[in-house]
N, C-alpha and C positions, 0 to 999 in steps of 0.2 A: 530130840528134834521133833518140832510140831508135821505130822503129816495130814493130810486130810485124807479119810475116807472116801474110795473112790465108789458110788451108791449104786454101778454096776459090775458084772463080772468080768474082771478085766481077759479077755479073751477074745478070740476074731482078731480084727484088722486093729483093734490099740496093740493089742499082744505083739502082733506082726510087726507094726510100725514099729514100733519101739524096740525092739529085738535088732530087726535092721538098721536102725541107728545107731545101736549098742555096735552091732557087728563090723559098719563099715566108720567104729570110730576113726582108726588111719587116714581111710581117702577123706573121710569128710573134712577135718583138720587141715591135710594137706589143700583141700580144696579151696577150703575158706583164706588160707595165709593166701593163696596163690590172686584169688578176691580181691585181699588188700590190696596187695602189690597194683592192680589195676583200676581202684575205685578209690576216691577220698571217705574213709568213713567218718560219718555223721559223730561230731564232739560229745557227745551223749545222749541217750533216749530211751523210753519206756513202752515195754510192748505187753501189751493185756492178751494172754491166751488164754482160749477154752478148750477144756478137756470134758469130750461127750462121751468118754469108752468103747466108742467109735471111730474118733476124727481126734485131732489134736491143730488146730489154726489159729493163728493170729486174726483180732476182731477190728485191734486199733493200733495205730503207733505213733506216739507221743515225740516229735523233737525238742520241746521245750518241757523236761520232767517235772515234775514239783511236788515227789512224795520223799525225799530223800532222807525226812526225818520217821519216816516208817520201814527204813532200812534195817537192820539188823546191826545195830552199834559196833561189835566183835568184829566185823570185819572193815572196820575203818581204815586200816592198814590196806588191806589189797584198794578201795576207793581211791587212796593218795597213791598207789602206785599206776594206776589207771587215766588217774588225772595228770599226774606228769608225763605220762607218753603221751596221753592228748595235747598237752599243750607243747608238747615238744615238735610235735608235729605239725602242728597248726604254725607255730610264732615260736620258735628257738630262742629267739632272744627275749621269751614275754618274763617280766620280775614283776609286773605289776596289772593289774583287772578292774575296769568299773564292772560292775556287776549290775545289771539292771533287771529288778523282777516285776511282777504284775502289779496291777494298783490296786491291792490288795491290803491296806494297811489295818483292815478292821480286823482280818482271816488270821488268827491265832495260829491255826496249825499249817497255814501255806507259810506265813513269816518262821516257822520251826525249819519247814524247808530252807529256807532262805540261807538262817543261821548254819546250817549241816551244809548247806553246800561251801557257804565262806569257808567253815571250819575245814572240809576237803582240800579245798582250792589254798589256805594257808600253810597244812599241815605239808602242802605240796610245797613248799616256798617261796607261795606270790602273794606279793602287797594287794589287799582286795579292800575295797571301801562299795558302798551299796548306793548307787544314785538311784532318784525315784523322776519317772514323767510325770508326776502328780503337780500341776501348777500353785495347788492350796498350800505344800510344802514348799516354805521358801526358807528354815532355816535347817540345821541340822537336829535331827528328831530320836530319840532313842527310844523301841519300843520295847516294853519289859516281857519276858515270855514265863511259862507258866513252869517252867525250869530251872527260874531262878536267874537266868543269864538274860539278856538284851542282845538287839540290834541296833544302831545307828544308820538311821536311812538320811539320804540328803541329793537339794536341791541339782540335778544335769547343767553341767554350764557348757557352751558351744564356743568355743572361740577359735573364729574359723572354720576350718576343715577338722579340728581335735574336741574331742569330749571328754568331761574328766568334773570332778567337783571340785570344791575350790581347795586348793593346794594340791593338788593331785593328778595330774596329767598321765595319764595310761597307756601303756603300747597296745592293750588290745582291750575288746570291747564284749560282754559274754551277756547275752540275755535269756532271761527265765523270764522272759515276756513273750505269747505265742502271735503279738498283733492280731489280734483277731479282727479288728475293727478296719485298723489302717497304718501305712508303713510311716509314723510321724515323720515330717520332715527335718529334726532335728539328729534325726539316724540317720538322713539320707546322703551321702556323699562322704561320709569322714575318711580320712587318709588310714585311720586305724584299723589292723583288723576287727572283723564284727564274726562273731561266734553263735548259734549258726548265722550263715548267712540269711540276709531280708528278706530273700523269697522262700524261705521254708517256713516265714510267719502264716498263718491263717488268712490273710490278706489277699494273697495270692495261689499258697498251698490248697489243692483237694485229695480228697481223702480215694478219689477215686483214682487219683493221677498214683498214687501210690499202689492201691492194688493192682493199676494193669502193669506196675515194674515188680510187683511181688509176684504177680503171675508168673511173667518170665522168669523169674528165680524158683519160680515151686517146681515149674517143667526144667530147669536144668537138674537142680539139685535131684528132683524123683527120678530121672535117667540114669542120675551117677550114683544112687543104690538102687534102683531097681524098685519102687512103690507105684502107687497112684496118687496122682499128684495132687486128687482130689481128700485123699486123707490129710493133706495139710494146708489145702486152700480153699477158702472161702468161695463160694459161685458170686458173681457180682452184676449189675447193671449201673447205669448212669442216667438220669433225668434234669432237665435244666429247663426253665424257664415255668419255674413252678411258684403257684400262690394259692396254699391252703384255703384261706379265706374265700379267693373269688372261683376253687375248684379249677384255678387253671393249672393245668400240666394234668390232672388226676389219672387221663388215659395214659400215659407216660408210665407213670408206678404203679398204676395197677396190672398193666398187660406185662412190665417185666416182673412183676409180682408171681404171676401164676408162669409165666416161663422159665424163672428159676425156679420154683416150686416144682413142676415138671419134671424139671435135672434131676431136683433133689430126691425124686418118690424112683426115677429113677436107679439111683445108686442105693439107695435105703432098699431097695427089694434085689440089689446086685450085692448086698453087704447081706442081707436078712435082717435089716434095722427095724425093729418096731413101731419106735415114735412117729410121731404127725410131722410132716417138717413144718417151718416156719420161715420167716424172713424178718429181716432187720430193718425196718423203713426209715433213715435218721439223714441229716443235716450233712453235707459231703465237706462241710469246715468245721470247724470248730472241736469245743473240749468240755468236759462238765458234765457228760451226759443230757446235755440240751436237745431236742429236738430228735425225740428218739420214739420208737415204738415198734411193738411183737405183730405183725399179721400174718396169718395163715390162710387168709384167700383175699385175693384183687379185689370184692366187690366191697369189704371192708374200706377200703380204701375212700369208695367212694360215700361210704356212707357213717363217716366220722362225725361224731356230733361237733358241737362251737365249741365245747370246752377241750378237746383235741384237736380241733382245727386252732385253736390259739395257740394249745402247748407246742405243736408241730410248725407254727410260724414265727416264731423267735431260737434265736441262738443264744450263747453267751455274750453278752456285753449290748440285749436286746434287738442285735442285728438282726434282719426278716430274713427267711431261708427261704433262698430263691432255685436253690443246688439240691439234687436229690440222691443219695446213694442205696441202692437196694441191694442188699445182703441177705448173702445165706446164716440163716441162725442156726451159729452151733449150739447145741444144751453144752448146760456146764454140770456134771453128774458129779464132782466132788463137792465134799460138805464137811464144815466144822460145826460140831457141836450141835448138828440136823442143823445148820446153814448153810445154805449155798454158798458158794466162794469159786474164785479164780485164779491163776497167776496173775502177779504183774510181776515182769521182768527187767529188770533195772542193767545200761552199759553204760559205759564210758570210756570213749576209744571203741575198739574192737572189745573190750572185756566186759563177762558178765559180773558184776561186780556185787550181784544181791537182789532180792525180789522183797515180796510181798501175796500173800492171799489177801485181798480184795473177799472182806464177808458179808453179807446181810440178811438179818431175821425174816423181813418182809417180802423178799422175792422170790419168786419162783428158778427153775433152772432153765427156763426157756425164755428170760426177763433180762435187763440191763440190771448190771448189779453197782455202775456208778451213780448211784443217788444217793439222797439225805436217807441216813440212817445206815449205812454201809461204816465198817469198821476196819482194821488191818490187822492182820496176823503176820509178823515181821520172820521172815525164812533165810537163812543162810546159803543162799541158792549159790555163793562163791567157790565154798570149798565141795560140793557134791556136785555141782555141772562140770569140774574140772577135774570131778577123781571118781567115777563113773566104777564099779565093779563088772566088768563085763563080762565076767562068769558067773553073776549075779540074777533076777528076778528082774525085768521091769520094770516090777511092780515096785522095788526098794525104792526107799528116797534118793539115794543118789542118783541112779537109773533113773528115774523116770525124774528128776530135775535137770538131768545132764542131757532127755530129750528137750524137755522145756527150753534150756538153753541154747539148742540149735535150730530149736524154730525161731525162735527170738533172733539169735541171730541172722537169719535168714528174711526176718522180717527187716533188721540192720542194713544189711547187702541192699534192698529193694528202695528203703531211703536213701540211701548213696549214692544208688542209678537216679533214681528221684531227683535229687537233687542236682546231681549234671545236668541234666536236661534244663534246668532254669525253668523259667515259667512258658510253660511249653502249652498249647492248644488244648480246649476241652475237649474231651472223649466223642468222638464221632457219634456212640450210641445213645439217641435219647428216643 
């Protein structure tokens, strides 16, 4: 099994962390079932952590996935048994799924997604057909993949309150589209269930609203082992009413710039951490690694040249980014091959169901590693987060994927709350 090199001495506060995860496998388990029982969890999602040899947090968390085909194939079996408790819990009676994903029809390897999720979602035992919001698509379309196999994409018909393509009327409705732009009106009212629900699209979701319910979950959870809750949470701010271009908002991210920088020089001399810290300055919507960037002090901020003042005012889908979220940057100190790389942590339901390292030649460990030129190293993260040696090393693969796995899930838990809330009020702090 592929492991990555972790490029520091795992020792201090990973050592600790991780050990006490190991230790208090029992309550955490018991913790988490007790969780369910109280929160709806999110039908699926993908959570990006970084491991500094220090810290171990989640950066990002995905509700609408779309690596599914840089999964680890071998365990396709635990996926379809994941997916039938999600659906079973969702829609009992579901035998059948439109499937709606991005509009993405030129993207080779998002459509491999596509195909691995049907192939899931079948193996589970539901009728799935793929409808597209692409209006250019008006009949049904097969596109060839580079596997030899094909998808069938085809035109959404509305009739009435039900969506479905043509012969095919669906009891529930599952999108691999994250809206990022806007909730189409063709989504809006159907009698069918809709998977996630509309307001976990980009349209309305922030990225911010998300980590102040992950907060609350890093301070329960670090009570009920005994950590600091700052070894697996992120320091955060929120800005809003921001425009690159005309430097408006800039006092906004730059003063919370250098005040989570503060925190963080902080705990780096409370840990005896060496590095410089840094922050995360990016887009509080969206996906892609759009609208992102590394600063290490506020006056940077202000003095971004045009050609980052451009990259910083667009999103996916060329939205202007008018939301700001400033984050604390964790280094990612694991590497394949002298690359840097990441988790990404793949569930479905409550189950971890498979990951991926996230690699790239070109960046650094203090950099966003979602960009062009990034590749996947496909990890069985299924049967090692669930069978943990805990008279073991940390440092072992399973150990220290079976922590991956409960921060992931912990990132889980935080969308769940997230998403009760509905579309709830922006963050008072700007």
């Amino acid at each position: 099994m592929l492991v990555p090199h972790l490029t520091t001495a795992l020792s201090g506060p990973i050592l600790d962390l991780e050990r006490r995860i190991l230790d208090a496998m029992p309550v955490i388990e018991h913790w988490l079932r007790g969780q369910w029982q109280e929160h709806a969890v999110p039908f699926y999602c993908s959570v990006d952590l970084r491991n500094s040899g220090f810290k171990l947090a989640p950066v990002d968390t995905n509700l609408f996935p779309g690596g599914f085909n840089n999964l680890n194939p071998d365990f396709m079996p635990l996926c379809v048994q994941a997916m039938m408790a999600a659906v079973e819990r969702i829609c009992p009676d579901a035998h059948s799924v439109l499937l709606i994903p991005e509009n993405h029809t030129r993207n080779i390897f998002y459509l491999q997604n596509v195909a691995t999720l049907q192939a899931i979602m079948r193996h589970a035992g539901l009728n799935v057909r793929i409808g597209t919001l692409l209006p250019e698509i008006t009949i049904a379309t097969t596109i060839d993949l580079p596997n030899g196999g094909g998808i069938m994409i085809e035109p959404v018909l509305r009739q009435g309150n039900r969506l479905g393509v043509e012969g095919f009327d669906p009891c529930a409705v599952l999108l691999n589209n994250d809206l990022s732009s806007e909730i189409p009106e063709i989504l809006q009212n159907l009698d069918q269930t809709i998977i996630p629900p509309l307001h976990a699209g980009w349209a309305t979701r922030r990225k911010s609203q998300h980590f102040m319910a992950y907060d609350g979950v890093a301070q329960e959870f670090s009570k009920l082992i005994g950590i600091d809750p700052w070894l697996i949470n992120p320091y955060f701010a929120y800005c809003g009413e921001i425009n690159f271009h005309e430097k408006k908002g800039e006092d906004c991210v730059s003063g919370n710039t250098d005040e989570i920088l503060r925190e963080i020089r902080e705990k780096y001399a409370q840990y005896g951490v060496k590095q410089d810290p840094f922050v995360i300055v990016k887009a509080d919507t969206g996906t892609y690694g759009m609208g992102i960037m590394t600063v290490r002090d506020g006056d940077e901020v202000r003095a971004l040249s045009r050609k980052q003042r451009n990259k910083m005012s667009v999103a996916k889908g060329g939205l202007p980014v008018t939301k700001i979220l400033v984050q604390e940057g964790v280094y990612t100190l694991e590497s394949i091959n002298q690359a840097v790389s990441e988790p990404v942590i793949y569930m479905i339901d409550r189950y971890v169901v498979g990951g991926f390292y996230r690699v790239h030649t070109g960046r650094g460990i203090d950099e966003n590693l979602n960009a062009p030129g990034m590749h996947f190293e496909p990890l069985a993260f299924a049967t090692t987060s669930l069978l943990p040696d805990r008279e073991g090393h940390p440092d072992s693969a399973p150990n220290r994927f079976y922590a991956y796995g409960v921060v992931a899930r912990l990132a889980l838990l935080a969308a769940a709350r997230e998403l009760e809330r509905g579309v709830v009020a922006t963050p008072a702090k700007t």
